[in-house]
N, C-alpha and C positions, 0 to 999 in steps of 0.2 A: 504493500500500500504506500500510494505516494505520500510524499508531506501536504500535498493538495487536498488529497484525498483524508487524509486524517479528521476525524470528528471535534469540533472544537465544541467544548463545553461553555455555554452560556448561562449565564447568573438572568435569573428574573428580577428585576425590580422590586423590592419590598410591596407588601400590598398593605390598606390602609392595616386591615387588619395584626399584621407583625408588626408594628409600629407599636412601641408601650401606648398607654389608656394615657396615662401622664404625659408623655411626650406632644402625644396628637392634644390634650386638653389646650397644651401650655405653646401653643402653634400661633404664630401670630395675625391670621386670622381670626382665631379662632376667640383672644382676647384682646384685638386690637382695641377695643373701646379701654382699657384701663392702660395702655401706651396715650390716648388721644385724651383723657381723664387726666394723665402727668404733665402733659401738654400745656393744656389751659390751666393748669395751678402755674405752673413754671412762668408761660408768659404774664400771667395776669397777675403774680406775682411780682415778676419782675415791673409792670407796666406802675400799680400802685400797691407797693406794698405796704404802705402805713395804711391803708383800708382791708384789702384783700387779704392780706395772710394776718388777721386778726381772729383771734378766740370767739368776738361776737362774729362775726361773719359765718366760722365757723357751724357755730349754733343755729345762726341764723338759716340759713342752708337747709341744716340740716332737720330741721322743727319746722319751717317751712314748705319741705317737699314730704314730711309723713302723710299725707291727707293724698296727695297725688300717687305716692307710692301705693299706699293702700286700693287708693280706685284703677293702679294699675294691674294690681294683684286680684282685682273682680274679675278682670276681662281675660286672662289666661287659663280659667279651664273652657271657657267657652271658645275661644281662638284655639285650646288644642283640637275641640272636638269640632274646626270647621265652621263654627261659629260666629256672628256677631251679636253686641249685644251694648245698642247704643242707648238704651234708654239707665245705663247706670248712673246717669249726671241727673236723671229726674228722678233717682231711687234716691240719690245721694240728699237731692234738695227735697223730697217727698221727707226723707227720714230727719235733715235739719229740723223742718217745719214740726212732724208729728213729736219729735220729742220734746222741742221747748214749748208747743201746746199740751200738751199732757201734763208737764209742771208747771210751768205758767198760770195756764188758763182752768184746766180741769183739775190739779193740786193734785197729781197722781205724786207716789211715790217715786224717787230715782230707780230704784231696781224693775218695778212695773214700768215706770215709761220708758224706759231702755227695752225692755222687753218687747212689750208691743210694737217698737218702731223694729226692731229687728226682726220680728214676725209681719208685719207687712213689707218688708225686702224679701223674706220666701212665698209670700202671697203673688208679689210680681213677678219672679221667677218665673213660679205655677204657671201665671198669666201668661206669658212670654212663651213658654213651655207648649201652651198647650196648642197657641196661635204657629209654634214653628212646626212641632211634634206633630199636634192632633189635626189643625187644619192644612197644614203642608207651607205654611207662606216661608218664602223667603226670609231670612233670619236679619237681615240688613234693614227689608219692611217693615216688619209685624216689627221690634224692636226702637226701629224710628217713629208708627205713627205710637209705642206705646210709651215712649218719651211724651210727645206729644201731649198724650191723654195727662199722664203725670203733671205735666207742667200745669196743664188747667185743673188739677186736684189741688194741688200744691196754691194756689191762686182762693181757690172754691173754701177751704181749709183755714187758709190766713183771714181771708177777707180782703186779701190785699195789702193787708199792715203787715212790716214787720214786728219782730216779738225782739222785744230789748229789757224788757224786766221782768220780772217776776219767778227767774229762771232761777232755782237754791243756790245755796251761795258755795253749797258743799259738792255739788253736781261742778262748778266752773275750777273750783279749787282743785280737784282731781285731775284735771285739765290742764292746768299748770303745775301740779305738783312735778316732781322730778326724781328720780332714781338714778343716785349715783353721778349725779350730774346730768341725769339724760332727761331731757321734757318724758310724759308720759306718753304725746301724739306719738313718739319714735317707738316706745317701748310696747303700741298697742300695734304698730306698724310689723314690729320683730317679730311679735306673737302670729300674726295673719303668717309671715313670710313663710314661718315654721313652719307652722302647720299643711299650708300649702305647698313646700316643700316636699314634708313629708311624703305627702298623698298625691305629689304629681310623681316624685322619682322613686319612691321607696314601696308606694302601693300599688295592685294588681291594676285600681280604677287611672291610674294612673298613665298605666303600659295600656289600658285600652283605650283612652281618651286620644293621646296622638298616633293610637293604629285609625282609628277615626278621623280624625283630621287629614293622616295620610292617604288613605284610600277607605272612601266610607262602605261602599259597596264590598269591598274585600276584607272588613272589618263585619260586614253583617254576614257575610255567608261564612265567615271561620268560628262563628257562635255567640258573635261581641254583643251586648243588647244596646245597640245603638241609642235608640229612644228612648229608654232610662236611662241613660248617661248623659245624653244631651239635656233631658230635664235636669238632670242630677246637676250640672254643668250651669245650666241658666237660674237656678235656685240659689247660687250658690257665690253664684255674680251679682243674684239682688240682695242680697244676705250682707256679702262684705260692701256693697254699696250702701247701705244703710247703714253700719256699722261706720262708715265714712264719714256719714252725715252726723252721728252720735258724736264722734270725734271730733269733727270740726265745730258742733256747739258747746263742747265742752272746751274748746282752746279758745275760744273766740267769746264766749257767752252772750253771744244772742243769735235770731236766726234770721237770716238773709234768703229773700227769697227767690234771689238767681244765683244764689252762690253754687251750686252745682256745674252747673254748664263752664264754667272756664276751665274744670278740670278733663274733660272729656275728650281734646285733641292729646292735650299731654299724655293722660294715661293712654291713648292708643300709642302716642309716636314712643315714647319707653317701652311697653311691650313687643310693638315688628320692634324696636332697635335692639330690645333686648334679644329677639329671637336670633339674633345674629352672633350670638354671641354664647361661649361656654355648649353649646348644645345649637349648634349650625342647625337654623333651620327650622328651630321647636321652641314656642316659647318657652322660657323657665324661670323661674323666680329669681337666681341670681343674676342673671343675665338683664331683667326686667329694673331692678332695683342701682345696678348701675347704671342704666342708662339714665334714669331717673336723676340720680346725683351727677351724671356729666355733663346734662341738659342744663341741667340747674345751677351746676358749678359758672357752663359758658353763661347763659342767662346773667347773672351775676354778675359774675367780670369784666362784659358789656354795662353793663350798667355802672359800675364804680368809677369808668372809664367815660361817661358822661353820654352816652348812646341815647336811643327817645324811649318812650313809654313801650312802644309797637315790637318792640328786639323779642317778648315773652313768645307775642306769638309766630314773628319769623322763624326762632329758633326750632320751637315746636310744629310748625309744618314743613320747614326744612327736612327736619329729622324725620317727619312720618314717611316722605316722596321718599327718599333716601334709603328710609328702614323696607319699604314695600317694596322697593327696586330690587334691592339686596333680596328679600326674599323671596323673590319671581326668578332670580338669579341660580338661586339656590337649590331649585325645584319641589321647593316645599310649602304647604296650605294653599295649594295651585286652587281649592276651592274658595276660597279666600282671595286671593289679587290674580 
């Protein structure tokens, strides 16, 4: 046999799979958002630092964007499972209203009007559930006009006034007390993240949520119970949206009756941005939660830097085109963008 003829042995390329789990995590791709995170501290640092790299800033930031974190952490079981789910900003403002009228107006107890406001966020859910589930609509619609509906509950409810007193004094106190240093909005924020953590990466409902997202029809003929999940999913989005709404009248102590709606671009462009990130493709909680604080960080540092009022919302639909592009990119929640 000639030397021509001799067999040359050829190396295959690594495949993603032999690639350590840590290796591929720590890909920069994969976390470029906390490279582009060190970025904006670095320049905006540099730019003003007798404002910027301050303690209060810090805080501020960070107490700040609990309320947005949280309403972004509604919309990611229901974005795993293919979902939208826009009426969270009129759960969020639904649940302001009802709980500082409960104490307020009707002199409910704090533990009972907490209650009740967060049992009508699994009432919407239902609602939402049943209009995507039972009647077949479009999750984009039945969730738009059910904003809609909310808004004029939330109207119907008030009377049209806002609620500025009569709210206990020990209900707003909790609201600002602090742990450790940490506002309590942050520390109710951690608890959601958990939890939702847990039970997106760690439970079975979890592994079937984004086989659903992924391909829903191949998700229901391998046994998945699609339409309990997706209620599961939409109950579950009105649940921590009301809980948003409990949150933000206890930091704030009174309740505003459009205060909802500003959070609802944001919590979407955190979530696709988050999807980008830690877990390519799917949203996740950590991934969600940074993008939150890098949004917020730039936001920010345009701001100390003397930018106009309008920078909140540039930044925040910047980030959604951007995070949707990325995910079209990616070829994941194709039912979705």
């Amino acid at each position: 046999m000639t030397a021509v003829d001799t067999p040359v042995e050829q190396t295959a390329p690594p495949s993603e799979q032999d690639i350590p789990r840590t290796a591929r995590f720590f890909t920069l791709s994969n976390v470029s958002l906390l490279f582009i995170w060190a970025v904006l501290i670095a320049v905006f640092g540099l730019l003003t630092p007798e404002t910027f790299l301050t303690t209060d800033t810090f805080r501020t930031v960070l107490a700040g964007q609990a309320i947005t974190a949280i309403m972004a952490l509604a919309l990611l079981m229901p974005i795993a499972a293919a979902q939208f789910d826009l009426s969270i900003a009129g759960s969020m403002g639904l649940g302001i209203v009802l709980v500082a009228t409960f104490m307020a107006k009707l002199e409910l107890g704090v533990p009972l009007a907490i209650g009740l406001t967060l049992l009508s966020g699994v009432v919407i859910g239902l609602v939402n559930a049943f209009i995507v589930v039972g009647l077949r609509v479009n999750s984009f619609i039945a969730t738009l006009g059910t904003g809609s509906i909310l808004v004029a509950a939330i109207q119907w409810i008030s009377g049209g006034q806002q609620i500025v007193a009569g709210i206990p004094q020990s209900f707003t106190d909790l609201g600002r007390h602090e742990v450790l240093g940490i506002p309590m909005s942050v520390v109710f924020m951690v608890l959601i993240a958990v939890v939702m953590w847990y039970v997106l990466e760690l439970r079975q409902t979890g592994r079937y949520l984004y086989a659903i997202g992924s391909n829903t029809e191949a998700a229901r003929l391998a046994g998945v119970r699609v339409n309990r999940l997706t209620t599961i999913a939409l109950v579950v989005s009105g649940l921590i949206a009301s809980a948003a709404g409990i949150v933000f009248v206890m930091r704030i102590g009174s309740a505003s009756l459009d205060a909802g709606t500003p959070y609802l671009l944001p919590a979407f462009a955190a979530a696709f941005l988050g999807a980008t990130q830690f877990r390519q493709g799917n949203v996740n909680v950590l991934g969600t939660l940074v993008a939150v604080y890098v949004l917020a960080t730039g936001v920010k540092g345009v701001q100390l830097i003397g930018a106009p009022f309008w920078v909140d919302d540039l930044f925040n639909g910047a980030a959604l085109i951007i995070a949707v592009a990325l995910a079209v990119r990616s070829g994941r929640q194709k039912a979705l963008v």
